[in-house]
matplotlib code that plots the C-alpha trace (Angstrom):
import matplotlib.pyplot as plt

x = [0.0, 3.2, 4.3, 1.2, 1.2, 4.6, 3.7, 0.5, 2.1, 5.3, 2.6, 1.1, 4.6, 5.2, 2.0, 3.0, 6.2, 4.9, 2.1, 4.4, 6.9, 4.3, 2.8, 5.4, 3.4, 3.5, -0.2, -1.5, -4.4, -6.0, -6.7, -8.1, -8.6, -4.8, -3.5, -2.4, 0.2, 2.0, 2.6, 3.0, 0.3, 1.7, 1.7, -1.9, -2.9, -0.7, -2.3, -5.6, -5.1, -3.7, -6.7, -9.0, -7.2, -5.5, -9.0, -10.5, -7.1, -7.1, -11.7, -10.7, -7.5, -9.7, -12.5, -10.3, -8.5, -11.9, -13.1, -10.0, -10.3, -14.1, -12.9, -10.5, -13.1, -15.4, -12.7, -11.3, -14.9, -15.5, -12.6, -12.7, -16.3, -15.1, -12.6, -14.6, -17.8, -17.3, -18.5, -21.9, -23.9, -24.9, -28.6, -31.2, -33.3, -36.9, -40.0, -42.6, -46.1, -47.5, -48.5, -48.2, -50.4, -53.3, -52.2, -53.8, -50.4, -48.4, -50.2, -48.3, -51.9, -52.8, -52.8, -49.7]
y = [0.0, 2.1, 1.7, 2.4, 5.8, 6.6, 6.1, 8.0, 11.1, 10.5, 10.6, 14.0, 16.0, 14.5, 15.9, 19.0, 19.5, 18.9, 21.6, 24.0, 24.0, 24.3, 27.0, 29.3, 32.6, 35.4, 36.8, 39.7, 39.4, 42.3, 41.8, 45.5, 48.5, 49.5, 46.6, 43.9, 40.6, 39.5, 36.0, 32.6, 30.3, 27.5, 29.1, 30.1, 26.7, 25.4, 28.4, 27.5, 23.6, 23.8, 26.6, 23.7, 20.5, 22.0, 23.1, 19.5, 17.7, 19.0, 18.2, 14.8, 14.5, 16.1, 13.5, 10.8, 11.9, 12.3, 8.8, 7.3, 8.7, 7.7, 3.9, 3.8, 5.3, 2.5, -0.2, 0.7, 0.7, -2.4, -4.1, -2.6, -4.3, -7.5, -7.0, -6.2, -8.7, -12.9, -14.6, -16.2, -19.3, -18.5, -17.3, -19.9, -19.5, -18.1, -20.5, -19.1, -18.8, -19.7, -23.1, -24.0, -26.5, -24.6, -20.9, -20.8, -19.4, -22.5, -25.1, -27.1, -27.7, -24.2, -23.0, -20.9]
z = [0.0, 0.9, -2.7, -4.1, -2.6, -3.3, -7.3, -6.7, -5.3, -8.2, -10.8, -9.6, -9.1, -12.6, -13.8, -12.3, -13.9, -17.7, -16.7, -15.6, -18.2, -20.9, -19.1, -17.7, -18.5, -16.5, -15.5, -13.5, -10.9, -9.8, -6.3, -5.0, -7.3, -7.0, -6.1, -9.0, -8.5, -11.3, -11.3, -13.3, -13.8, -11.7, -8.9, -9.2, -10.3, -7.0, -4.7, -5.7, -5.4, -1.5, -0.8, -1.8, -0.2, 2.8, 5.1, 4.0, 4.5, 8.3, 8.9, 7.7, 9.9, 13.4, 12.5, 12.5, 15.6, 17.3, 16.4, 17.7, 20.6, 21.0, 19.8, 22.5, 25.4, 24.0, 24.3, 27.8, 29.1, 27.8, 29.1, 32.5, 32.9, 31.5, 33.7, 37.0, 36.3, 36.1, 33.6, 35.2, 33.7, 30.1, 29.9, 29.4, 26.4, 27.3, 26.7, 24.3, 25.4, 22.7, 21.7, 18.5, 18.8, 19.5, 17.6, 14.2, 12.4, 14.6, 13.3, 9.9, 8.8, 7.9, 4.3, 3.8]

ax = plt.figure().add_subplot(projection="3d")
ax.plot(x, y, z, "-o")
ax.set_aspect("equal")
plt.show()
């Protein structure tokens, strides 16, 4: 799985490299009235990409955390009252009170 990552993240620098030497342009974005930034394309493109995965990266990373931490609440509770109650006789199995004799839906006679 390690490996597969490794080509994954290979591929995209890769990808990124043949974007941004066919597309070393310089561009101005005008940001207030007076107030314009000249700058290449890649770095837009790269701005723009870590604006988008950075805030999600870091919600996905917190939930995980937080469930963790919940999963291992859960699993010390569990084995502290495994811990502090014996095993007793397993629980017998409750009768019905219904007999099937004499219940119309128990008996192998009725039409199904």
């Amino acid at each position: 799985m390690q490996f597969v990552r490794m080509i994954f993240w290979v591929l995209i620098l890769a990808a990124l490299l043949v974007f941004t030497a066919f597309n070393w342009k310089p561009v101005e974005v005008q940001i207030w009235t007076n107030l314009v930034l000249e700058t290449k394309i890649p770095a837009l493109v790269i701005i723009a990409f870590l604006l988008g995965l950075v805030p999600t990266w870091l919600l996905h990373r917190g939930v995980k955390w937080r469930l963790k931490r919940r999963i291992g609440a859960l699993e010390s509770a569990v084995s502290r009252n495994a811990a502090q109650s014996p095993q007793g006789p397993a629980p017998t199995p409750v009768q019905s009170a219904v007999d099937p004799r004499t219940h119309p839906l128990g008996r192998e006679d009725t039409p199904a």
